[in-house]
C-alpha positions in Angstrom: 0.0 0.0 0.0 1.2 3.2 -0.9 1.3 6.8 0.9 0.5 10.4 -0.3 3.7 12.4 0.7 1.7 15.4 0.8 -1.3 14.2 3.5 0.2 10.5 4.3 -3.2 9.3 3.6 -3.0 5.5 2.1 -3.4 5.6 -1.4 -4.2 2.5 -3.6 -4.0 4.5 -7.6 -1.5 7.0 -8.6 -3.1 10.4 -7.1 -4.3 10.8 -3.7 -8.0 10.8 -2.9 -7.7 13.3 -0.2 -5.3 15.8 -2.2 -5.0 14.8 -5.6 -1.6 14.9 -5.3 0.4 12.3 -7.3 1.9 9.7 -5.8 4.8 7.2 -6.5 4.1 3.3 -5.9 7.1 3.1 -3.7 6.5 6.4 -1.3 6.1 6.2 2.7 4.8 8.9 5.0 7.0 11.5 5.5 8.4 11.5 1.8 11.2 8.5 2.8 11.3 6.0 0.2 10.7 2.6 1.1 13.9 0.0 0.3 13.5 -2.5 -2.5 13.1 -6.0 -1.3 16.1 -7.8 -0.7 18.2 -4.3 -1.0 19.7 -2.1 1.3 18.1 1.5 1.7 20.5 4.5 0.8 21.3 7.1 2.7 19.5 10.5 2.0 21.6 12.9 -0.3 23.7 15.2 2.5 25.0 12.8 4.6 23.7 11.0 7.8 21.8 13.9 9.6 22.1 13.2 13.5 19.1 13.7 15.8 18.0 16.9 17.6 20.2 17.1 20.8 22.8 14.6 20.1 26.0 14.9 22.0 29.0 13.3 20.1 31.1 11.3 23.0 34.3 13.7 24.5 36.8 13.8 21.9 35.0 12.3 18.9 36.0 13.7 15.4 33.7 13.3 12.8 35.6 11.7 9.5 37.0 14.1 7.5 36.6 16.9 10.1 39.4 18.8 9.9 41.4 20.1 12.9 43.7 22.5 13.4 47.2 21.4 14.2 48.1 22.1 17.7 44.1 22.3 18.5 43.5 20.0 21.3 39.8 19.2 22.5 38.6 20.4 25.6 38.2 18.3 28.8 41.3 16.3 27.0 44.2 15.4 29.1 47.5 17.2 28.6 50.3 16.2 26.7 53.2 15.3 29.7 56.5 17.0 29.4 59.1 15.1 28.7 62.7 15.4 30.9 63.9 15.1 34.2 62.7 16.6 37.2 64.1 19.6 39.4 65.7 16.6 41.8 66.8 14.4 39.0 68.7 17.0 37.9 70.1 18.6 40.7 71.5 15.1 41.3 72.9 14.1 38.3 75.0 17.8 38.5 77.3 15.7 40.6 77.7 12.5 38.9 80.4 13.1 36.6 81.4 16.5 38.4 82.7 19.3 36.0 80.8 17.0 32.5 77.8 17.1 34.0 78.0 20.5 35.7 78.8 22.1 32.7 75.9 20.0 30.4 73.6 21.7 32.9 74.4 24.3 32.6 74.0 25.1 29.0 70.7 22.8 28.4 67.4 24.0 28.7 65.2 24.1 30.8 67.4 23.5 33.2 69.7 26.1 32.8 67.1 28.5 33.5 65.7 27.2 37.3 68.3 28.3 39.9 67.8 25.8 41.8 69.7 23.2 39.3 72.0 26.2 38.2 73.2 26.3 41.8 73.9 22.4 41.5 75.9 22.7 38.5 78.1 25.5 39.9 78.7 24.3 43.0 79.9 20.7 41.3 82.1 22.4 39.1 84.0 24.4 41.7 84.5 21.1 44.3 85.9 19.4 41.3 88.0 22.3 40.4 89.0 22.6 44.0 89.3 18.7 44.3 92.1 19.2 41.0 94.0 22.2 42.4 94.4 19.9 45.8 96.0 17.2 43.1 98.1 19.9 42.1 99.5 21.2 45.2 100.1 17.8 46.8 102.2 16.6 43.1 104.4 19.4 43.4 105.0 19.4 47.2 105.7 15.4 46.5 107.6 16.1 43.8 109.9 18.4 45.7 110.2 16.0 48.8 111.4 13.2 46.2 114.1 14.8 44.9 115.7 16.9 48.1 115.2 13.2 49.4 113.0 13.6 52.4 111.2 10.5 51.9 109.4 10.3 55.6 107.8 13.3 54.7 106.8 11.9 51.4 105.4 9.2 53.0 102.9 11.7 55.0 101.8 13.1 51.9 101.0 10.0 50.3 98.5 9.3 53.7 97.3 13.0 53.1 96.8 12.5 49.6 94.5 9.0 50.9 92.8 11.0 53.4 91.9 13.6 51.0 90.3 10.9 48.1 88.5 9.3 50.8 87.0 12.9 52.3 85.9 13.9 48.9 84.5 10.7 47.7 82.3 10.6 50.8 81.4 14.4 50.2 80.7 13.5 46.8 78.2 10.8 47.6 76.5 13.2 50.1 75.9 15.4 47.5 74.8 13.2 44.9 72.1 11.7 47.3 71.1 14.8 48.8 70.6 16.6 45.3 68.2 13.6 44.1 66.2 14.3 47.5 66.0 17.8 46.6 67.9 18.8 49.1 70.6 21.3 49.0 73.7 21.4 50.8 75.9 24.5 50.7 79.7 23.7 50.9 82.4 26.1 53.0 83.6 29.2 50.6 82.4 27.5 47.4 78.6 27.3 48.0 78.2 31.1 48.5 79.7 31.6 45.5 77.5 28.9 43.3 74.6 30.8 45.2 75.9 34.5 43.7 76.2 32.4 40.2 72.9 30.9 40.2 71.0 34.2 41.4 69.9 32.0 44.0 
């Protein structure tokens, strides 16, 4: 049985009896044309038209939306940072002394917190401390050697133990207390990484 798409009144000719308007043998109430047996019914022309008050799920894209780059949708989570954190960092200033004091200083972002700058500075001057010790103690070895003073020798080499064991220890304390996020602020060198930093 067929329908007037002008009235929706059944129709059994070609024209409706209520209207007169013409009608196809095919047509259904509201103009939607009924599927061919054993066929599938095509979409209306325009695309899938979605019903009044529809809310697409958070962050659904329609296909072939297109979306600006950079755009992100709202109520999405945040893309994470990548790179260490403040404490990983001010750690891993001391792990290879004036290399990684120096690396830290120049990269970014972490050349720009003072708190990591400070870190850096101070690791670079214990080192440079802990070589001008080397120094000293070669020379004044060196000298005992050849006026042939060798008991006195033998004192520096325990010194020069003492000294290794000292800043090995320090070194460790410094390492740990950096990846804790503490800070630790060595005799006559610290207040000078502090003035370098800006801390």
């Amino acid at each position: 049985m067929a329908f007037c798409p002008n009235c929706g009144s059944q129709v059994a000719g070609a024209f409706c009896a209520k209207c007169g308007s013409p009608v196809a043998a095919t047509s259904q109430p509201g103009g939607q044309q009924q599927p061919p047996a054993g066929g599938y019914a095509q979409q209306p022309q325009g695309g899938y038209q979605q019903p009044a008050g529809y809310q697409p799920p958070a962050g659904y894209q329609q296909p072939g939306a297109y979306q600006q780059p950079g755009y992100q949708q709202p109520g999405a989570a945040p893309a994470q940072s990548s790179g260490l954190s403040d404490n990983a960092a001010s750690g891993l200033c001391y792990l290879f002394g004036l290399i990684t004091g120096i690396i830290f200083l120049v990269m970014e972002p972490y050349n720009k917190k003072p708190n990591i700058r400070f870190h850096a500075f101070q690791s670079i001057f214990l080192n440079v401390a802990w070589i001008a010790i080397y120094i000293v103690i070669a020379i004044l070895s060196a000298i005992l050697a050849a006026v042939g003073v060798f008991s006195l020798l033998t004192v520096m080499w325990g010194l020069t133990l003492l000294i290794n064991l000292g800043m090995f220890a320090l070194w460790v304390v410094l390492l740990i207390f950096g990846f804790q996020g503490k800070t630790l602020v060595l005799p006559i060198i610290g207040p000078i990484a502090q003035q370098q930093a800006n801390k």
